[in-house]
N, C-alpha and C positions, 0 to 999 in steps of 0.2 A: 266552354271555349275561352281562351285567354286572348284577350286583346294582345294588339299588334302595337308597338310604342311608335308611335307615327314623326317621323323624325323629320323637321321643316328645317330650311336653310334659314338661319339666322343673318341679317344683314347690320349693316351699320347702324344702318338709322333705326332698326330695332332695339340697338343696344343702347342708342344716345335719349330713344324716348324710354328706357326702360322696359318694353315690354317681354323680358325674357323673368322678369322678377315677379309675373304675373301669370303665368302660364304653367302649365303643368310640369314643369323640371325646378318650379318655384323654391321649392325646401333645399334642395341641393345647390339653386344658385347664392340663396342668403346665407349658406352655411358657408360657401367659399368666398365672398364678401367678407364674411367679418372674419375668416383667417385672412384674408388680405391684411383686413381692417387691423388685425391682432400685428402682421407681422410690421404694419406701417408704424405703429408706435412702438415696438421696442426698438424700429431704427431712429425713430426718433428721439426716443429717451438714451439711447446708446451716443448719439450725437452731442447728445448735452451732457453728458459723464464724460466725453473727451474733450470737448469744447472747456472742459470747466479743471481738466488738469491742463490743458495746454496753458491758460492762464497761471495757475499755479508753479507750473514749472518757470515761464517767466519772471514769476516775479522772485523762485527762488535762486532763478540769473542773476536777474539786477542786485540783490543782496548777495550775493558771491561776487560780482563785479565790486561792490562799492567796501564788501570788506578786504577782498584783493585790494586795491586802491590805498587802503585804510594804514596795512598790511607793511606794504609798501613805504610809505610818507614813514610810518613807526621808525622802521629798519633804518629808513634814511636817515633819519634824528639820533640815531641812537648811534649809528656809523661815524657821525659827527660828534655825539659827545665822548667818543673812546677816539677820536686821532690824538697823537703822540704832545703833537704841541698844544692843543688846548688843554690838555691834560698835567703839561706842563707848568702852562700859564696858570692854573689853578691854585696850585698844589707850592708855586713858587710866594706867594703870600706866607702860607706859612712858614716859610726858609727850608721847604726842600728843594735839591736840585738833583739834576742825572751826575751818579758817580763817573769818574775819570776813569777809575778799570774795571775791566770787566766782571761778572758776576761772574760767580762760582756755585755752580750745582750741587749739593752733598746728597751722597746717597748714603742707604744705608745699606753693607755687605756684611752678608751670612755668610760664617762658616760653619758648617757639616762636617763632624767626624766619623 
């Protein structure tokens, strides 16, 4: 004769004192514990693998901010040292000046026979 699996209502307070990890479905409850247990840490190490680029991507913000920024000021300085008149002013120490008429383009034309 084969036993009957005598199946009793589990209640709370069964579960809070533990005694479902004592009793004859013993092996099956520990075994679904520690996949619990299993699936609780890789969401925890999953949390710290994005926690740990989210940092990362900030900070490589802040260095695209600060050389945009950088970037900027350059361009500005440099906008400044090519205007016409300071360029002018420079360049009039050594006795040049802007010519009176206007420049002339040469190019060079090909003929094809």
């Amino acid at each position: 004769m084969k036993k009957k699996a005598i199946h009793k209502e589990i209640s709370i307070t069964d579960i809070l004192k533990g005694k479902f990890l004592i009793e004859n479905n013993a092996p099956r409850a520990w075994g679904f514990l520690l996949f619990i247990m299993f699936l609780a840490f890789i969401s925890i190490y999953s949390s710290h693998l994005v926690d740990k680029k989210v940092v990362e991507i900030r900070k490589i913000k802040d260095s695209l901010r600060e050389l945009n920024s950088e970037s900027a000021f350059i361009h500005q300085k440099l906008m400044q040292k090519k205007m016409l008149i300071d360029v002018e002013k420079k360049v009039e120490i050594y006795g040049l000046k802007k010519p009176d008429k206007n420049l002339y383009k040469l190019t060079k034309v090909e003929y094809v026979n």
